[in-house]
KEKOLDO-796442 format. One record per residue (C-alpha): residue in one letter; x, y, z. Coordinates in steps of 0.001 Angstrom, whole numbers, padded with zeros to 6 digits. Layout:
N
ATOM   residuo      east     north        up
ATOM         A         X         Y         Z
...
This chain:
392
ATOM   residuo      east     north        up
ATOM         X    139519    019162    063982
ATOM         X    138760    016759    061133
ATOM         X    135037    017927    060399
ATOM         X    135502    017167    056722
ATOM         X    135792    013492    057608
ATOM         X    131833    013155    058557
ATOM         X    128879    013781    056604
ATOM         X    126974    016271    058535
ATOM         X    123837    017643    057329
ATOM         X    124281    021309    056524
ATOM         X    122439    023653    058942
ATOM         X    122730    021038    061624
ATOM         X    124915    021524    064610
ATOM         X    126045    017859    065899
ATOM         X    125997    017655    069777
ATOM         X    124796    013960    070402
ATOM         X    128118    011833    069407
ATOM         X    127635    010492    072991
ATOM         X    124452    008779    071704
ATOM         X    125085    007899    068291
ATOM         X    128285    009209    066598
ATOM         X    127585    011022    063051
ATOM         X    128352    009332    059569
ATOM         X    132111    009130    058323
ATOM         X    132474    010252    055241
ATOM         X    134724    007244    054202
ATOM         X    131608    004961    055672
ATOM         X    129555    004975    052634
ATOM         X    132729    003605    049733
ATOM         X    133882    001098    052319
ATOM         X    130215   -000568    052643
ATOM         X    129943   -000835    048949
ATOM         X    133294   -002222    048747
ATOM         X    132270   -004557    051240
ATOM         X    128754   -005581    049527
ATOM         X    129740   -005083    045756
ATOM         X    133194   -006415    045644
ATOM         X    133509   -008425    048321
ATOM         X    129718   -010291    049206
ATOM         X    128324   -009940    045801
ATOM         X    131791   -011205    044041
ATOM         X    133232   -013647    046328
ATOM         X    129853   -015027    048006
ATOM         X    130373   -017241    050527
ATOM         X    134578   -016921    049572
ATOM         X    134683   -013396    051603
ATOM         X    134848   -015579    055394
ATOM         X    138445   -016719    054008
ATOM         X    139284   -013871    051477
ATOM         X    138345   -010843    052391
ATOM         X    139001   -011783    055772
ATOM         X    135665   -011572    056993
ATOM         X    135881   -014304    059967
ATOM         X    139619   -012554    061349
ATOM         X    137474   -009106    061626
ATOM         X    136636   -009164    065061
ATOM         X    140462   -009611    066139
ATOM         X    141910   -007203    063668
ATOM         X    139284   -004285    064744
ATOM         X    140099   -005625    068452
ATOM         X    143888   -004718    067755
ATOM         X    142886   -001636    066239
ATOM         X    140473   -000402    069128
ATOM         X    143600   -001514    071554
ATOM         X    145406    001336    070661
ATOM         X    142712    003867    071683
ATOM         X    142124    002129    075151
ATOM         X    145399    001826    076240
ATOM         X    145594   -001926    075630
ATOM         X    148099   -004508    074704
ATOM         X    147154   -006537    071127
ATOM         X    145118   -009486    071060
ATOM         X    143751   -008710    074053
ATOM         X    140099   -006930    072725
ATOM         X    137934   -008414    070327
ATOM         X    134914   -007204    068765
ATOM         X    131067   -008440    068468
ATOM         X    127592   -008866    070121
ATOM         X    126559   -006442    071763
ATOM         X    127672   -004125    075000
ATOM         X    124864   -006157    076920
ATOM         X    126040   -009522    076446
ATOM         X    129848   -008318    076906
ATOM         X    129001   -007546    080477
ATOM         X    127685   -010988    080585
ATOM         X    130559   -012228    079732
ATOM         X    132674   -010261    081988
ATOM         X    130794   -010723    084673
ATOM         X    129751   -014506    085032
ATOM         X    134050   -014760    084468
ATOM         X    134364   -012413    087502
ATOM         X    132053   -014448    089489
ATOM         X    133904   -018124    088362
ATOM         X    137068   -016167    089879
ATOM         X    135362   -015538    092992
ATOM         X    133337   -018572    093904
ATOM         X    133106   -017968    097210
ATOM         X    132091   -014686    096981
ATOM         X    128317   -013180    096312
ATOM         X    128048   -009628    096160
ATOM         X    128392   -007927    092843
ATOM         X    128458   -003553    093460
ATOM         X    127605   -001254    091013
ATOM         X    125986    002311    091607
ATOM         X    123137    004019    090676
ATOM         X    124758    005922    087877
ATOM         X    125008    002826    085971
ATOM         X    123113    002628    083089
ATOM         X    120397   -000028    083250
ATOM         X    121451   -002312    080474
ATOM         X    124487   -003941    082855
ATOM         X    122175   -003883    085877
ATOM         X    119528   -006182    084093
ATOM         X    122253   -007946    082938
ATOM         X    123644   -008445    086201
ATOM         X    120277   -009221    087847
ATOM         X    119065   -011386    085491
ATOM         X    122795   -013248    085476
ATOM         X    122561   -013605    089509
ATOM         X    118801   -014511    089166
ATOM         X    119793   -017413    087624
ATOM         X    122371   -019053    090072
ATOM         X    121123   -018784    093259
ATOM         X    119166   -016787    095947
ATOM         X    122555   -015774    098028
ATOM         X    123880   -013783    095090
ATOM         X    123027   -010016    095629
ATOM         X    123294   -006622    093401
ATOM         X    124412   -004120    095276
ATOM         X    123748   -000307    093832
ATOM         X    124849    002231    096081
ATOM         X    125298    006321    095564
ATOM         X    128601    006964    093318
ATOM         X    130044    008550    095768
ATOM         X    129619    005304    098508
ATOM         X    131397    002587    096283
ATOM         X    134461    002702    098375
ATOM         X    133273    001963    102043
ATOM         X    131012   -000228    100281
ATOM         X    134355   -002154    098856
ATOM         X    134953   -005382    101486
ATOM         X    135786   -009101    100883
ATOM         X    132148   -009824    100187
ATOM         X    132620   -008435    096740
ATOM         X    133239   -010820    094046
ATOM         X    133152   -007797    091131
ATOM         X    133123   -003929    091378
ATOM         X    131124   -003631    087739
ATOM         X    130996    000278    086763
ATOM         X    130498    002432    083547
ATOM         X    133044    004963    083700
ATOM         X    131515    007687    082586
ATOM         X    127526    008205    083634
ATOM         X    125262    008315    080632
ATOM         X    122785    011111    082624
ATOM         X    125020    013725    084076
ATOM         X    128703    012695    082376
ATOM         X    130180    012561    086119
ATOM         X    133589    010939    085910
ATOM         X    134817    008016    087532
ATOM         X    138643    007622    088754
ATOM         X    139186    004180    087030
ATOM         X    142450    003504    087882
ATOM         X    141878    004567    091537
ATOM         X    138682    002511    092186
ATOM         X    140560   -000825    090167
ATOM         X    143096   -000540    093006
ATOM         X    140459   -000324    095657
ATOM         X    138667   -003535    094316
ATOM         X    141900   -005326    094468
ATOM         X    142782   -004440    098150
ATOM         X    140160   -006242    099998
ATOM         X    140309   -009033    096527
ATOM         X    137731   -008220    093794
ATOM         X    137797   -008539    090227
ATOM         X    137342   -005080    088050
ATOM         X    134457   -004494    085236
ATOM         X    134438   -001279    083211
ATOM         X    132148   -000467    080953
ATOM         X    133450    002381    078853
ATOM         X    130479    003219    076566
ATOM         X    130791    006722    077406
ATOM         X    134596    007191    077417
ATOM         X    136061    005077    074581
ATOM         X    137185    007668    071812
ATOM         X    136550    010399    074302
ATOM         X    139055    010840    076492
ATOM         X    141981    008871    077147
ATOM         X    141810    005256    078720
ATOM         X    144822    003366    079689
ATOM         X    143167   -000277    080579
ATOM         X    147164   -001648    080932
ATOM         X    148135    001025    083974
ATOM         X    144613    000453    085491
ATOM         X    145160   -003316    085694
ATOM         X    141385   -003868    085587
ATOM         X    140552   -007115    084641
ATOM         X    137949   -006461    081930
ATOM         X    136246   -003729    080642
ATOM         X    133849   -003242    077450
ATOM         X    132332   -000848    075268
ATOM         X    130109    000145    072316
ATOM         X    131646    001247    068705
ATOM         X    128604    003894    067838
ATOM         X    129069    006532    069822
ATOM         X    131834    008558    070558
ATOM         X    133359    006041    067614
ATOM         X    131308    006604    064769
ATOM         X    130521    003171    063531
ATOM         X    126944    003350    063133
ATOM         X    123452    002327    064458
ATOM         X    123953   -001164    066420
ATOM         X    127315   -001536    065492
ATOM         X    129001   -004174    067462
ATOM         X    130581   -004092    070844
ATOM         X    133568   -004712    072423
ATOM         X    135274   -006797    075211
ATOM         X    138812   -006686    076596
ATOM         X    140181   -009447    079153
ATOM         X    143745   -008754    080918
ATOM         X    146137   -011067    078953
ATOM         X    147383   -012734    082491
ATOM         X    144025   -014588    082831
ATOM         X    142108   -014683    079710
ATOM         X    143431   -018334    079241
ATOM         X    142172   -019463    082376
ATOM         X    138310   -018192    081874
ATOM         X    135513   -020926    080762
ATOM         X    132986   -018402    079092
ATOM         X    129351   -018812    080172
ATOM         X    128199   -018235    076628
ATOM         X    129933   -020622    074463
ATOM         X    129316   -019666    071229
ATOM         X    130557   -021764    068390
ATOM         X    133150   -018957    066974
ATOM         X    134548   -019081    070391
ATOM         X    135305   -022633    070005
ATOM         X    139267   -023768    069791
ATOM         X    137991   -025389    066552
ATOM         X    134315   -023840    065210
ATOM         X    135028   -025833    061791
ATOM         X    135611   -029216    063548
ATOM         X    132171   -028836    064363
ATOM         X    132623   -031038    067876
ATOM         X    130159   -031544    070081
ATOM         X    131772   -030617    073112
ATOM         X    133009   -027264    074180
ATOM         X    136598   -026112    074130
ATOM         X    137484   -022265    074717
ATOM         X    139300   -021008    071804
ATOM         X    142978   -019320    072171
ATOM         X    143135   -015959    074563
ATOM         X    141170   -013643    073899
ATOM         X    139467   -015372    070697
ATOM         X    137588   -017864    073291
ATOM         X    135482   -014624    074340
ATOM         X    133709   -014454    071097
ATOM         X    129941   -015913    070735
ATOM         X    128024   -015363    067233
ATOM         X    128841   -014840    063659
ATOM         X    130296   -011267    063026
ATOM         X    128038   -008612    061521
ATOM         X    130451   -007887    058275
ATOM         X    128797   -004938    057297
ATOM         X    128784   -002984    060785
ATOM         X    131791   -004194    061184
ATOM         X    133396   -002731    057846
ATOM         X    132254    000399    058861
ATOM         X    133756   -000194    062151
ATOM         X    136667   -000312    059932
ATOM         X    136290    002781    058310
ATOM         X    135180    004745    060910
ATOM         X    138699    004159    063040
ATOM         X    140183    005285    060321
ATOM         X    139388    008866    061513
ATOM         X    141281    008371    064921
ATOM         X    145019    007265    063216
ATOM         X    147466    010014    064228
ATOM         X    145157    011147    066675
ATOM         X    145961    011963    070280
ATOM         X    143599    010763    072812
ATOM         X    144979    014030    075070
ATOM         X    144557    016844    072756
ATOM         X    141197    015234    071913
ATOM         X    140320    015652    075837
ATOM         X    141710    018861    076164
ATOM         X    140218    020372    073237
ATOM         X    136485    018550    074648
ATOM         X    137015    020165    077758
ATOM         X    137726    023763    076403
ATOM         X    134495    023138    074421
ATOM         X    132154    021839    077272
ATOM         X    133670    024597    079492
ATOM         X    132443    027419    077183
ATOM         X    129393    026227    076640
ATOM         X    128514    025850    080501
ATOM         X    129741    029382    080483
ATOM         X    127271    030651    077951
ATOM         X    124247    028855    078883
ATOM         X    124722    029687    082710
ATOM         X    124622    033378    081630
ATOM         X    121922    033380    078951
ATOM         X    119528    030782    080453
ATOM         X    119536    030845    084022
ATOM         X    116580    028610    084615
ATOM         X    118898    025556    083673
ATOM         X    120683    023574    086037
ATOM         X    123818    022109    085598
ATOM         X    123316    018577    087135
ATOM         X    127063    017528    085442
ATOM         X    130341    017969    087822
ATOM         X    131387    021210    087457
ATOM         X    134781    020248    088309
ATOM         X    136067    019070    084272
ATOM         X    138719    016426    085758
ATOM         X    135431    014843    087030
ATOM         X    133510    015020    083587
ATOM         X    133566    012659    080777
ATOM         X    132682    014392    076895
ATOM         X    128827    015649    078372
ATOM         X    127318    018172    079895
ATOM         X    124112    018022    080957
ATOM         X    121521    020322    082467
ATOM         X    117863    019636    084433
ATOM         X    114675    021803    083219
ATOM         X    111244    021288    084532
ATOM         X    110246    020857    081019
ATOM         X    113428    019403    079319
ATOM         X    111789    017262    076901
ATOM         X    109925    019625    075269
ATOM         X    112280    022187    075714
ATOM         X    114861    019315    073334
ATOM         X    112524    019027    070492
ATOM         X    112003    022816    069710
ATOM         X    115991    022777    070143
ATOM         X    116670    020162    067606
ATOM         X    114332    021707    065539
ATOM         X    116160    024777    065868
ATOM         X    119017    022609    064198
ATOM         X    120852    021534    067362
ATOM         X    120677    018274    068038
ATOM         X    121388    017057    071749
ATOM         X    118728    014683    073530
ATOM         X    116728    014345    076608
ATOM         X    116773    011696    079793
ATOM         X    114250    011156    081850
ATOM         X    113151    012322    084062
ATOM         X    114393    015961    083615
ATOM         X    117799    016180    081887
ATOM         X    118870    017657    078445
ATOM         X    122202    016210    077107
ATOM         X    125139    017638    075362
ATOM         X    127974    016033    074068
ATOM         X    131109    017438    072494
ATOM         X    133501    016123    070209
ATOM         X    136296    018348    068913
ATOM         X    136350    016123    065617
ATOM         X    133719    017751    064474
ATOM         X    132645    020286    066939
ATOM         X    134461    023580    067472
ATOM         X    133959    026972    069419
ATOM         X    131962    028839    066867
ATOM         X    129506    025666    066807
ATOM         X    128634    025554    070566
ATOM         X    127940    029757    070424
ATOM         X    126032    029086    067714
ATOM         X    124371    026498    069757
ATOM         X    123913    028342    072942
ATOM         X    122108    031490    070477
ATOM         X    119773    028485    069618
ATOM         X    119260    027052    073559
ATOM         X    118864    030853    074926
ATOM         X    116116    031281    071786
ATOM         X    114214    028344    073068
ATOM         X    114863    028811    076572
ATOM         X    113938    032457    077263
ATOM         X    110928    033032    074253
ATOM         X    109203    029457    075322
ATOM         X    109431    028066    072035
ATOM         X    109269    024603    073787
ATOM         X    105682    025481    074635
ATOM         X    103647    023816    072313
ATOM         X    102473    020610    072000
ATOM         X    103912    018473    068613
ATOM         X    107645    019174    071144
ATOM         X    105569    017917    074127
ATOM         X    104185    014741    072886
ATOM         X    106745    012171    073542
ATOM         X    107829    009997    070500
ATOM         X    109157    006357    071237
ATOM         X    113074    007244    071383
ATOM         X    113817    010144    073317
């Protein structure tokens, strides 16, 4: 466990890194270095000298490593929104002559707008198709241009078998979209053995960068070169500082990038994946399932009008656990207040996540003593933790 490495308020038990990772210690001297002695020293200078403009590729090489990708195949930016885009209007120029895109209902919304609004825009034979999880195979045929799935589902945590469903999608001929949001620096991913052709993610969760830190994109190095992206920005360009008029995709994977880098996000991007050298990926997942297993345990016992609506089975859970009450928003406020802080989606379900960085077995007793306290004297009942606020 390397709980010295974040700055966690004291008194606060941390079980929402699946939402928004904590702060990294190490976040804080990195962003001053960045705005004191590189922005407010070199100005304009940092782009070539502080290697602000290479950021995006060096952080992609570094976030390689914990998906199980080769170099210079991720790079970093935008956000996880318009990296779907991306992926997915290059799955559909691979398939032109196909018109169903298949995602499930476990998806989170984000990359179904995306999708919808992307298909909106071509023409009316295009289709989303959202079926139940557990219906994506038989619903797998040479119709499909892209399978486009989030690997782990932001409600419940249910787990699904990426390399397994990748090989599907490429039996009857479709191209492979992952969205890892809710699995990068969680458990182990190895993009490479899956063979998927893209897959992208966000950097504040379960990796600690921060609020609206940029996202990422990865494109299988056999094809990247061959993919005309649908939003050509100008840093994506072969040649941004030739300033041409015309359009020509930039090298590999560099052609999938579209606006100017956020430095400072991405600096503590920088710092923040500092915490995960000399880290293993499987001790991290074994640890986070010895963690989410005890604290199903507890709260089953001491607060039996929950109901665990994640996979009981942990080789079908991501880093969540999540359980339905009538009154589950509520019933989250008067928890956090108790100083355990988890969160609440609608319509019904209070979420958990665990991360063994920070998170060990004393801190999820303590935080099932603080759940049963809320749970079985009503504590939720009162109205400041029934009013809903804007975030939930």
């Amino acid at each position: 466990m390397r709980k010295q490495l974040f700055d966690i308020p004291k008194g606060i038990i941390y079980l929402d890194g699946n939402s928004l990772g904590p702060l990294p210690v190490s976040v804080n001297k990195k962003l001053n270095q960045t705005v004191n002695d590189e922005w407010r020293t070199l100005l304009i200078k940092g782009w070539n000298d502080a290697g602000w403009h290479r950021q995006p590729l060096t952080l992609g090489d570094r976030l390689a490593k914990l998906i199980g990708a080769q170099a210079n195949t991720v790079v970093v930016g935008d956000t996880l929104s318009i990296k779907i885009y991306q992926a997915l209007a290059a799955s559909l120029q691979m398939r032109p002559d196909r018109k169903v895109v298949l995602s499930d209902n476990g998806n989170f919304p984000t990359d179904l707008y995306m999708a919808k609004g992307l298909l909106d825009s071509l023409d009316k034979d295009y289709e989303l198709r959202i079926v139940d999880p557990e219906a994506i195979a038989e619903n797998l045929d040479e119709s499909v241009a892209a399978l486009m799935l989030t690997q782990v589902d932001y409600r419940t945590g249910r787990l699904h078998n990426m390399k397994e469903l990748t090989a599907r999608a490429h039996a009857v001929g479709s191209v492979a979209i992952w969205d890892l949001a809710h699995s990068a620096g969680a458990m182990p991913i190895d993009l490479e053995a899956c063979n998927a052709e893209f897959a992208a993610g966000c950097t504040y969760k379960y990796l600690n960068a921060g609020p609206g830190a940029p996202a990422f994109i990865y494109v299988r190095p056999d094809i990247v070169n061959d993919i005309k992206p649908a939003l050509a920005g100008w840093l994506g360009h072969a040649s941004p500082f030739g300033f041409e008029l015309n359009y020509t995709p930039g090298p590999a994977i560099e052609r999938m990038r579209v606006g100017t880098p956020p430095v400072l996000q991405m600096s503590a991007l920088d710092a923040a994946l500092d915490i995960w050298d000399g880290v293993s990926m499987s001790e991290i997942r074994k640890k986070s399932i010895l963690l989410s297993e005890l604290f199903i345990s507890e709260v089953e016992k001491r607060c039996p009008t929950l109901n665990l609506v994640s996979p009981r089975d942990s080789a079908k859970r991501g880093s969540q656990v999540s359980f339905a009450f009538e009154n589950g928003y509520a019933a989250m406020q008067a928890i956090i207040a108790g100083g355990v802080i988890g969160d609440f989606r609608a319509p019904n379900i209070m979420r958990f996540g665990f991360t063994p960085l920070y998170i060990d077995e004393d801190d999820v007793r303590q935080a099932v003593d603080v759940i049963t306290d809320v749970i079985q004297n009503n504590l939720w009942d009162r109205e400041e933790y029934k009013t809903r606020k804007e975030v939930t």
